[in-house]
C-alpha positions in Angstrom: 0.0 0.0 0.0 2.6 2.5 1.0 4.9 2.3 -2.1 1.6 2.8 -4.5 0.9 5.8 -2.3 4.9 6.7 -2.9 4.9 6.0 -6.9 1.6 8.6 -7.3 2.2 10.7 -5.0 1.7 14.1 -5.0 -1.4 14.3 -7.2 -1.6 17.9 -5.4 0.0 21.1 -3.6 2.1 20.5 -1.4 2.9 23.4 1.3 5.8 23.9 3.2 5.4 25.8 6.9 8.1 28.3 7.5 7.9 29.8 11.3 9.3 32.7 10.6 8.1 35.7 8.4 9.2 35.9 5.5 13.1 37.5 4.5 14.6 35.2 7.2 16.9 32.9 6.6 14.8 29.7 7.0 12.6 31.8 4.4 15.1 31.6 2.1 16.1 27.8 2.4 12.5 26.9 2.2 12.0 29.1 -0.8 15.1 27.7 -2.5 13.8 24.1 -1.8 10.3 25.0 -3.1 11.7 26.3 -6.3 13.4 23.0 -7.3 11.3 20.6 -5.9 7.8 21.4 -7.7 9.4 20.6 -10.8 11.0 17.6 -9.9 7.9 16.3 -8.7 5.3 17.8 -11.1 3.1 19.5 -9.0 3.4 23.2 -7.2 5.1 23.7 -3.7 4.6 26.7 -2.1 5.5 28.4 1.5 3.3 29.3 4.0 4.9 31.4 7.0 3.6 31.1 10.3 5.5 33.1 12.5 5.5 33.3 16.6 6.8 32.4 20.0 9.8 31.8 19.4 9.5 29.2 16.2 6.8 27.2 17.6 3.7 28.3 16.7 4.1 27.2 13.1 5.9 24.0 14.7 3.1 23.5 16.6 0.5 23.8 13.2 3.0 21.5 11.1 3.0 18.9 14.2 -0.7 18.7 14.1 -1.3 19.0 10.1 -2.1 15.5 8.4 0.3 13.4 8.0 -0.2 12.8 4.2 3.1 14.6 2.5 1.2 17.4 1.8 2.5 19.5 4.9 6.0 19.3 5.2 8.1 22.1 8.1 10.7 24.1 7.8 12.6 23.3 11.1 15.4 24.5 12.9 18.0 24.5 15.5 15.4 26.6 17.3 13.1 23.6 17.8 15.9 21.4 19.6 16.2 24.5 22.0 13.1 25.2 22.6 12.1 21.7 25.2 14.6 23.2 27.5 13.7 26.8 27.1 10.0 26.3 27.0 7.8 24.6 30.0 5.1 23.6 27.7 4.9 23.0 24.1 1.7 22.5 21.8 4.3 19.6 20.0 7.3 17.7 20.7 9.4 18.2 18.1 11.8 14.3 18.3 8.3 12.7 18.6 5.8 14.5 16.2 7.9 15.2 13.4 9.6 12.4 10.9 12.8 14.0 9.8 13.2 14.6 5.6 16.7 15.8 5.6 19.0 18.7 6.8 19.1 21.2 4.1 22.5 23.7 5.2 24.1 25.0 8.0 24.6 28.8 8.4 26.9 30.2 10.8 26.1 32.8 13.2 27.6 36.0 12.8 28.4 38.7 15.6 27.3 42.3 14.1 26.6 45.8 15.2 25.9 48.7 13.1 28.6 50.5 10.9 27.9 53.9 12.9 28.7 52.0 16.1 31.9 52.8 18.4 32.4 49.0 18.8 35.5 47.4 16.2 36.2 44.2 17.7 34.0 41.6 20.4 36.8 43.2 22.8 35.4 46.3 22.5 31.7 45.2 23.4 32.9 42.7 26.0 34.6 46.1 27.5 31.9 48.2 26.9 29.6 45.6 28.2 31.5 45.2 31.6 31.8 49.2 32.5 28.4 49.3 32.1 25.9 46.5 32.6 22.6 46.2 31.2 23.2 49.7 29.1 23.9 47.5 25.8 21.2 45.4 24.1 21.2 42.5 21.4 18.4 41.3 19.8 17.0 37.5 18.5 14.6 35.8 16.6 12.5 35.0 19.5 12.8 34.2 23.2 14.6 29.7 22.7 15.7 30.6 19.4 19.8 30.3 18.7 20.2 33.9 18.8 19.0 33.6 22.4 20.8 30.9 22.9 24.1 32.2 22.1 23.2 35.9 23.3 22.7 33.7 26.7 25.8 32.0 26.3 28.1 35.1 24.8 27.4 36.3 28.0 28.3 33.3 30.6 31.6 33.3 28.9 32.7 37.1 29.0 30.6 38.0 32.3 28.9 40.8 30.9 25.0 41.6 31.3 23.5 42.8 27.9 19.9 43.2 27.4 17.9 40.8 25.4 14.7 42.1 22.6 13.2 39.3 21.0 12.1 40.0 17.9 9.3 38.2 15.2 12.6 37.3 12.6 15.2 39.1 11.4 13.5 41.2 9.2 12.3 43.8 11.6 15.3 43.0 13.7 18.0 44.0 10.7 15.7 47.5 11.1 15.9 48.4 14.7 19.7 47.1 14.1 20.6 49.2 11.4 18.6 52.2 13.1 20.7 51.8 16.6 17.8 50.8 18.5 19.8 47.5 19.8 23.6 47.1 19.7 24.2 43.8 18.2 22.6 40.5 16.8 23.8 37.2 16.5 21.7 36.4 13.5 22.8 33.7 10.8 24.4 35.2 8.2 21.8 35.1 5.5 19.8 38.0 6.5 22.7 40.4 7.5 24.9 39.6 4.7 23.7 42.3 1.7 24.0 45.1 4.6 27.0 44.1 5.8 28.2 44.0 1.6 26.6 47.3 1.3 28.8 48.8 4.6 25.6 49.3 6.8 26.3 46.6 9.1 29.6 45.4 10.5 30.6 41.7 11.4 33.0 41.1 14.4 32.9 37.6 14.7 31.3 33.9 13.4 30.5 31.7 16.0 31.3 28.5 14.7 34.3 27.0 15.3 35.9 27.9 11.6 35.7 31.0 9.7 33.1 31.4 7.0 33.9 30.5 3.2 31.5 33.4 2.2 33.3 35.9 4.7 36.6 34.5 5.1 38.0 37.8 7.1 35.9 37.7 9.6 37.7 35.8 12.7 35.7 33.1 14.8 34.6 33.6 18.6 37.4 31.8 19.5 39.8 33.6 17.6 38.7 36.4 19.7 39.3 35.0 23.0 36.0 32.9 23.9 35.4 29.2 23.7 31.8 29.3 21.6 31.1 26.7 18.4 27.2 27.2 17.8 25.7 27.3 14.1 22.2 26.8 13.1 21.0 24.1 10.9 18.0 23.7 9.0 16.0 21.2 7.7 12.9 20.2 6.3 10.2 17.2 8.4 6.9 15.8 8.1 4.3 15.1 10.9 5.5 11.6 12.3 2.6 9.5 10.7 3.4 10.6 7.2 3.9 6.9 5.5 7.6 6.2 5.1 7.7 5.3 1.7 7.2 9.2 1.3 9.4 10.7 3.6 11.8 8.3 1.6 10.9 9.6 -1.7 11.0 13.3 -0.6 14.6 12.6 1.0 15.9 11.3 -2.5 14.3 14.3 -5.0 15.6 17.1 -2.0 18.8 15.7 -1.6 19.0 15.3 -5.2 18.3 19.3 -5.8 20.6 20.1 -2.7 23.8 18.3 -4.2 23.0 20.2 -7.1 25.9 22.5 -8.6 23.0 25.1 -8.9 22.3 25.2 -5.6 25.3 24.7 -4.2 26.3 28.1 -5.5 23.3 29.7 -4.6 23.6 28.6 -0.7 27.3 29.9 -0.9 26.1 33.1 -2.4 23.6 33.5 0.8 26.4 32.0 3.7 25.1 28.6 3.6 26.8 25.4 3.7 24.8 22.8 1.8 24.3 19.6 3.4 21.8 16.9 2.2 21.8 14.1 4.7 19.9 11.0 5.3 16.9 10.9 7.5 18.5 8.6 9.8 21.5 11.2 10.4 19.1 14.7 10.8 16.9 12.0 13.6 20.6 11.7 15.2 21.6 15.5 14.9 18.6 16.5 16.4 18.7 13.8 19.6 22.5 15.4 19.6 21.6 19.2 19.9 18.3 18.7 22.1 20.6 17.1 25.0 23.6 20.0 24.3 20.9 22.6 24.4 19.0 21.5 27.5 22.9 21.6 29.3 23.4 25.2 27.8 19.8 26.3 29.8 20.0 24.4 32.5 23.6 26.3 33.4 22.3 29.6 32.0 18.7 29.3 34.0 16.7 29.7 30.7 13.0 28.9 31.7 10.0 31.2 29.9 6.5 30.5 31.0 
C-alpha cells in the first residue's frame, strides 16, 4: 500500500510551513527548496509562514497537520532548543515530526551597526562590563539560537547585555541598522547584503571555523571565547506521514541540494549545503536537544 501511495504521490500542492516571516533565513532555504522541488515532482510547492513564540507556533501547526506529504516544516536548530527553554509546548518536536533531511548550516555572525563605536567583540565585552545592562542584542524569538548564544556570549565574557526578542530578522536588521539594539547574532543570510553594502559590520562567526562566504571575519574563538554554535535547517513531516514518502521526498531534495545550482546559490547567501539521510538529521537532532538543555540548565533559561 505504502509504495503505490509513494509511486503517485503528489497528485496535489504541497505546502511547506516556514515559522518565521518571511526574508529570514529559514525563508530563504524553504523558498530555495520549493523552487526545485515542484518541478522535480510535477506538482506546485509553495510556503506558507507562520511566524511566533519563538518558532513554535508554526511548529506547533505543522505537528498537528495531516500526516499525508502534503505538509511538510521548515525546522530549525530553534526547535531542539526550545524543550529546554520552553515549559510547555503544543508539539514535541523528536516525537511529532519524521525528519526529511537537513538542508545547510549557516553560521552565526556577531554584528553591530557600521555607525557603532564597537570594532572588535573586545570592544563590546569592555563596553559591556563598565556598564551592565546599558547595551542590548536582539533574536529571533525568546529559545531561538540567537537567544541561545546571546545567553551563552554572556556566561563566557561575564557581561550583562539586554535581550529584545524579535518576530525574525527582518524587523530586527531595522531596529539594528537604526541603533535601536547594539548587536545580533543572526545567521548570516539575513545580514549579509548590509554588511556588503557597509551598513552593518561583522565582528565575529560563531562557529568553530571561519566562514567561506566571509573569510576575514575571525571566529569567537579567535577572539578569546570558547563558543562553536551554528544553526542548521531542515525540512520534516508530521510523524505518521507513511515512510515510503518521507523516503521519496529525501531522494528528489537531496537530489536538488547536491545540485551544482544550488550549491552556488547557498554559498552566495552564507550557507553550507548539506543533504543528509533521515537517519543522520533523527541523530543530529537527539545530539543538539541534550547540548541545548545543558546550555539552559547552566544559564537558567526557563520562559513560561
Amino acid at each position: 500500500m505504502g509504495v503505490a501511495i509513494a509511486q503517485s504521490y503528489p497528485t496535489k500542492t504541497i505546502t511547506i510551513i516556514v515559522p518565521f516571516p518571511p526574508g529570514g533565513t529559514t525563508d530563504v532555504l524553504a523558498r530555495a527548496v520549493a523552487q526545485k522541488l515542484g518541478p522535480a515532482l510535477g506538482q506546485s510547492v509553495i510556503v506558507d509562514n507562520k511566524p511566533g513564540a519563538g518558532a513554535t507556533l508554526g511548529a506547533g501547526l505543522a505537528a498537528k497537520s495531516t500526516p499525508d506529504g502534503y505538509t511538510l516544516f521548515m525546522g530549525a536548530v530553534h526547535h531542539t532548543i526550545a524543550p529546554s527553554v520552553y515549559k510547555t509546548l503544543p508539539y514535541s518536536f523528536e516525537k511529532d515530526f519524521a525528519p526529511i533531511t537537513t538542508v545547510a548550516l549557516v553560521p552565526n555572525i556577531m554584528v553591530v551597526s557600521e555607525t557603532s563605536p564597537y570594532k572588535t567583540v573586545k570592544d563590546v565585552v569592555a563596553a559591556a562590563k563598565a556598564k551592565p545592562d546599558t547595551l542590548s542584542y536582539g533574536s529571533n524569538g525568546n529559545g531561538t539560537a540567537q537567544h541561545m548564544i546571546g545567553t551563552q556570549f554572556q556566561m563566557l565574557t561575564g557581561t550583562e547585555i539586554l535581550h529584545v526578542p524579535y518576530k525574525g530578522s527582518a524587523p530586527l536588521a531595522t531596529d539594528l541598522l537604526g541603533g535601536q539594539v547594539t548587536m545580533s547574532f543572526d545567521t548570516i543570510t539575513p545580514v549579509l547584503p548590509f554588511i556588503k553594502e557597509k551598513k552593518l559590520r561583522p565582528l565575529a562567526v560563531t562557529t568553530a571555523k571561519r566562514s567561506s562566504t566571509l573569510p576575514g571575519v575571525p571566529t569567537m574563538k579567535e577572539s578569546g571565547i570558547n563558543m562553536d554554535i551554528g544553526t542548521w535547517f531542515g525540512l520534516l513531516a508530521p510523524a505518521a506521514t507513511p515512510k515510503d514518502i518521507t523516503a521519496k521526498l529525501n531522494t528528489e531534495i537531496v537530489k536538488i541540494i547536491k545540485s551544482p545550482e544550488f550549491q552556488k546559490q547557498m554559498f552566495d547567501i552564507g550557507a553550507e549545503p548539506v543533504g543528509n539521510t533521515q537517519a543522520q538529521m533523527a541523530k543530529q537532532i537527539a545530539d543538539e536537544t541534550v547540548k541545548f538543555s545543558g546550555l539552559a540548565k547552566a544559564a537558567k533559561l526557563q520562559i513560561e
